[in-house]
Every structure is written in C-alpha cells, then in structure tokens.
C-alpha positions in Angstrom: 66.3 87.8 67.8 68.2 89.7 65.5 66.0 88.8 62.7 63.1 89.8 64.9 63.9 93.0 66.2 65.7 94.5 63.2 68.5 94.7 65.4 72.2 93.5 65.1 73.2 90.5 66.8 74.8 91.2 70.6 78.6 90.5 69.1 78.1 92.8 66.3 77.2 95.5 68.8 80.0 94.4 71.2 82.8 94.9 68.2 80.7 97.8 66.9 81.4 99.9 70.0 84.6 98.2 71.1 82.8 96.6 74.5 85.0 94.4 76.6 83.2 92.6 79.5 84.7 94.4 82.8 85.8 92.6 85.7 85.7 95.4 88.2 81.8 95.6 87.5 81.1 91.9 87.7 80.3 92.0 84.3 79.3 89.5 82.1 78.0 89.5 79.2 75.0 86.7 77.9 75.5 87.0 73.8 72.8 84.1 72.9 69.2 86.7 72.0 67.5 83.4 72.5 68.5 82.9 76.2 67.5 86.5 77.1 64.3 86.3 75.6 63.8 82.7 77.7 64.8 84.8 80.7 61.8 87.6 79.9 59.5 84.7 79.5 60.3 83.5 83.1 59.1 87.0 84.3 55.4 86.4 83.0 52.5 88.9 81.4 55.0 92.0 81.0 52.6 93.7 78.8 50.9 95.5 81.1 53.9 95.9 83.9 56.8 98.3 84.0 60.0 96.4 84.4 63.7 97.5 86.3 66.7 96.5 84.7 69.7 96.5 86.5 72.9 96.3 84.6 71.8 95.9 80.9 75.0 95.8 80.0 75.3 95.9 76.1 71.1 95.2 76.3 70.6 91.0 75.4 67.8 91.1 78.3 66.7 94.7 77.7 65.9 93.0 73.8 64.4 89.9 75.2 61.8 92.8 77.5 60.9 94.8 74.8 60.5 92.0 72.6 57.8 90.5 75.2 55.8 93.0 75.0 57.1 94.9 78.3 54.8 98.6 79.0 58.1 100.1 79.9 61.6 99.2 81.0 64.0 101.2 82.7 67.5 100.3 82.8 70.3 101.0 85.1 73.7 101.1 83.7 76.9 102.5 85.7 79.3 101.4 82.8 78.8 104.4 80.8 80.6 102.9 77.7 77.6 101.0 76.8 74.8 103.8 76.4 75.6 104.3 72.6 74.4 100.5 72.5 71.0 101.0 75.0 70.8 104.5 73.1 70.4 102.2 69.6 67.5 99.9 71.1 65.5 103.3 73.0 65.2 104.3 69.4 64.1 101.1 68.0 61.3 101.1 70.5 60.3 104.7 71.0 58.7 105.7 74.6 59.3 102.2 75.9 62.9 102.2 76.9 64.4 104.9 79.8 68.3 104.3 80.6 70.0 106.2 83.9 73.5 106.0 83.7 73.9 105.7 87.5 75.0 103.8 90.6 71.8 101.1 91.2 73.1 100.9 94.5 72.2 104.6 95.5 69.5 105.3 92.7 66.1 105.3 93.8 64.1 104.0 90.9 60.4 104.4 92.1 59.9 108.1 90.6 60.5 106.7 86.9 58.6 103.6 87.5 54.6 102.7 87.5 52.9 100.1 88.9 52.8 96.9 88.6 56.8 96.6 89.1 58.5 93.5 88.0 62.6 93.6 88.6 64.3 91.3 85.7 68.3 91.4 85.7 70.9 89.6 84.6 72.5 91.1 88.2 76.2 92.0 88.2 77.8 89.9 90.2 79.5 92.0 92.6 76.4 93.8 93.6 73.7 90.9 92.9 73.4 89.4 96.9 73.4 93.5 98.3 70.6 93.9 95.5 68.4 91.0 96.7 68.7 92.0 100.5 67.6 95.6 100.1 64.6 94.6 97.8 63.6 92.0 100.7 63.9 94.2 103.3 62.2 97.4 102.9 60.8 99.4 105.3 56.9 98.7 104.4 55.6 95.2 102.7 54.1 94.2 100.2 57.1 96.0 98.0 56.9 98.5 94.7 57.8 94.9 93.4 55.2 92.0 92.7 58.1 89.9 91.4 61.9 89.8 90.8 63.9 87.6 88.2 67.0 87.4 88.8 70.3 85.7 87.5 72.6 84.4 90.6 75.8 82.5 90.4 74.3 78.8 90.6 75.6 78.5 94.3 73.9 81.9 95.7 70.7 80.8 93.8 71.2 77.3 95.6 71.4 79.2 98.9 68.2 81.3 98.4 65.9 78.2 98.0 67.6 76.2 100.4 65.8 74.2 103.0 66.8 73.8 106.7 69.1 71.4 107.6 70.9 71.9 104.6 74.6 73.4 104.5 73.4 76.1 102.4 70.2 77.3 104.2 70.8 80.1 106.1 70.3 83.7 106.1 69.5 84.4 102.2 66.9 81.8 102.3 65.0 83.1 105.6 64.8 86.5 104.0 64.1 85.2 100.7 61.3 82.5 101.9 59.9 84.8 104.7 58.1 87.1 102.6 58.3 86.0 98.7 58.0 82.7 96.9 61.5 81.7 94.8 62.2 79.3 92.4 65.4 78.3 90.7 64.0 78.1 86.8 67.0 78.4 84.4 70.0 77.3 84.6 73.1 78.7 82.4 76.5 77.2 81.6 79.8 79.5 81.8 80.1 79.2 77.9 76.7 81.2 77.6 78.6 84.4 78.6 81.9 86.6 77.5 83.9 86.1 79.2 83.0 82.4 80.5 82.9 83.5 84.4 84.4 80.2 86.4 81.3 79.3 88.0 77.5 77.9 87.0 74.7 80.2 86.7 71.1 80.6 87.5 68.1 82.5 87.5 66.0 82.3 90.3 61.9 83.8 90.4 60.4 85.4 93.0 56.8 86.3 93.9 56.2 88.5 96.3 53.9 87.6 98.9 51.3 89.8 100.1 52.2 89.6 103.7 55.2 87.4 105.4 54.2 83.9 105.8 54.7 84.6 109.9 54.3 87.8 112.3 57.7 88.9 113.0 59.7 91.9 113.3 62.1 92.4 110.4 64.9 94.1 112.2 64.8 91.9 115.0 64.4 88.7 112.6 67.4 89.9 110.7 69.5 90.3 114.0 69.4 87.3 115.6 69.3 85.5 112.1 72.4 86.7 111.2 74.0 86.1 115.1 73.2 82.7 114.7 74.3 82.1 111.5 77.5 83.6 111.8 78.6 81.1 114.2 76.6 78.0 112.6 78.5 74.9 113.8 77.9 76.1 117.9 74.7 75.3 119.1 71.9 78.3 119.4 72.2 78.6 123.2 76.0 80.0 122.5 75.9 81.5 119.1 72.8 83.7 120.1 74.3 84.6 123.4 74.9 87.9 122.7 71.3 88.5 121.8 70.2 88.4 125.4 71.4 86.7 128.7 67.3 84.8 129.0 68.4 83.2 125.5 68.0 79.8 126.4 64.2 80.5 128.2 63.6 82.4 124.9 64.6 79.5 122.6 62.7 77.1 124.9 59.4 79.5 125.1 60.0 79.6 121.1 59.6 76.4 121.3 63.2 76.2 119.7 65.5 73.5 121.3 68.8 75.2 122.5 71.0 72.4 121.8 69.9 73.1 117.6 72.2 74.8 115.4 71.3 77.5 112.9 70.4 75.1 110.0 68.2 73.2 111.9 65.4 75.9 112.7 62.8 76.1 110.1 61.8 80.1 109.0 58.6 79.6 111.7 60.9 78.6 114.4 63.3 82.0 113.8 59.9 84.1 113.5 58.6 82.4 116.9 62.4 83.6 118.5 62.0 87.1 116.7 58.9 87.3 118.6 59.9 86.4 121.7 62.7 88.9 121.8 60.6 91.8 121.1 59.0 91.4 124.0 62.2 92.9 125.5 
C-alpha cells in the first residue's frame, strides 16, 4: 500500500518515530498494508459510511479505511506516542481523518460521528471483550452501529459464534447472536504482528439486526445468562437458583428442561426463561 498511498511502509513509520508495541495496552501491531486493507474490505461499501477506529495504533487499518474509500474515520488512540504517525496520514487525506487521543473506554464517540456507523478495529486486546459487550448492549436497539469488524484473539472469536452444546458457547455468543449476525472471516497467524502475541487471531463480522431475533428483556437476559454460565457443569435447576426460588416451574413453563446445563439451551430457550422471570 505504500506505493498506493504515497505513504511509507508501517516499519519505516515504526523506526521513524521510535514506536515499540506496548504490552500494558494490549498492543499489537499488524505491519503487512495488504492485511489491513483485506480487513477494510471485510467491512463492505465504506464510501458512503463513517467508520470508528479504536486503537489505530501506528495507523495499518486507519490506511487500509481511507484507502477504501471510507466518508470519514475517526480514530481512538490512548497511546499518545503514536499521533505524530495518525497526524502524517490526517494530512495525506484532508477532512477525512479525526484522531482523539482518549480513553475509548470512557469516550463517547457519537457527537463526531454520522450516520451510517460501521466500527472496524484491530481491538487491543486488553479492552477488546469489554468493547464488544457495551456495543451489544446498549440501552436502545437497533445501535448507532449497522456493523462492527473486529479482530479477536482466535479463541474469543471462536466463543462469539459458538453454537450450544459446544464448550465454548456461552455468554459472548447469546449477546453476540441475540441481536447481530457474526461471522469469523479472516484469520491471522502470530507472525502477522510485532511483536508475534502467543496466540492465533481473528476477525470476526457483525451485522446488526434490526430487532433481536426473540422478545426478551436485556437486563434480565444478561442476569440469569451470566448465573447460569458461571456455574456451567451444575445443572440449571442449581446454578440459576439464586435467580428465584419458582426456578425449576420457570425453566419447566420455559419449556427448558431443569436437569440441562448452560450449553445446552439454545438463545430462544434463555429468551423464553428471560421472559418468564419478568413476569416477577
């Protein structure tokens, strides 16, 4: 891409600024400008969507955006070493690049951002799982977002489009399957980044549905998801005790056996139980 943009390649900018990949920020850093621009395509039409990115980092995906024709992105950086860097590509492409040197985790990014929204980050890890929750789980649906594309550590991605009865379904892939459509549709070796992380990655695609694929109520949902989860290998009748001392009639009236475990129940069956425990 170097040759495409006008721009140095992402090593040159690493040594030109004296960037080293930081631990403490989950960072690292995806050098190959072909890879990022294969991760923008997975996004779709960006040409007439503004697009969130959250931890740019020294800007390989910000590059690959921009290079697909993205309206506007806006990037997110906490590591405030690397704004010389996203400062370089802003000016490259005038009016079409915004970088906030803030915390994504308390920034509220709607003010700077019109619709349609897609969300396409190479996600620190440390922050990546907290990220997908909150955009899952706002207060009103269908979200500022029409899709996310997001890069996972291969086993969270495996645990987003997991199905039940599987040892990794559980609670990311209820909220993740409840109201949005994901797909794992990259996947990325540990020698694609500096410094190699230990572990396989993956970028995983979501659409967002326009309403959840079954009436529930999120807070509820998420409660007695997440009692029932945390104590998988007991049946549902004990692990979801807490939630109510009618449990097992609730299960039953779900129609929910109560000698199933956690994995076992598909995302209707949990919506059926989130029902039935609103009724109070």
């Amino acid at each position: 891409m170097s040759a495409l943009d006008g721009l140095p390649t992402l090593r040159d900018v690493i040594e030109q600024h004296d960037l080293v990949a930081k631990k403490s920020m989950g960072q690292n850093f995806l050098l190959d400008l072909n890879l990022t621009a294969k991760i923008a395509r997975q996004a779709g039409d960006l040409s007439q969507c503004d697009v969130l990115e959250i931890g740019p980092g020294p800007g390989g995906l910000t590059r690959g955006l921009l290079a697909e024709g993205a309206r506007k992105v806006l990037a997110v950086e906490k590591d405030r070493r690397v704004m010389g860097a996203l400062a370089e590509i802003a000016a490259h492409y005038p009016n079409r690049l915004e970088v906030i040197n803030a915390d994504a985790l308390t920034l509220n990014p709607l003010e700077r951002l019109t619709p349609p929204v897609r969300v396409v980050s190479n996600l620190p890890y440390n922050i990546g799982t907290e990220l997908l929750v909150r955009w899952l789980t706002p207060k009103e649906w269908p979200p500022y977002w029409t899709s996310l594309t997001l890069m996972f550590q291969k086993e969270v991605a495996e645990r987003i489009v997991a199905q039940p009865g599987s040892k990794k379904y559980g609670r990311l892939a209820i909220l993740s399957q409840w109201r949005a459509t994901p797909h794992i549709v990259m996947e990325l070796p540990p020698e694609a980044f500096s410094p190699p992380p230990k572990v396989h990655s993956a970028v995983v695609h979501f659409e967002a549905l326009a309403a959840p694929r079954f009436d529930a109520d999120p807070q509820v949902l998420e409660r007695i998801v997440a009692a029932g989860f945390n104590q998988r290998r007991k049946m549902l009748r004990a692990s979801l005790k807490g939630v109510g001392a009618d449990i097992q009639d609730r299960l039953v009236a779900a129609g929910i056996k109560p000698t199933d475990r956690a994995e076992q129940v598909p995302i209707e069956g949990w919506c059926a139980l989130a029902r039935e425990v609103a009724k109070g």
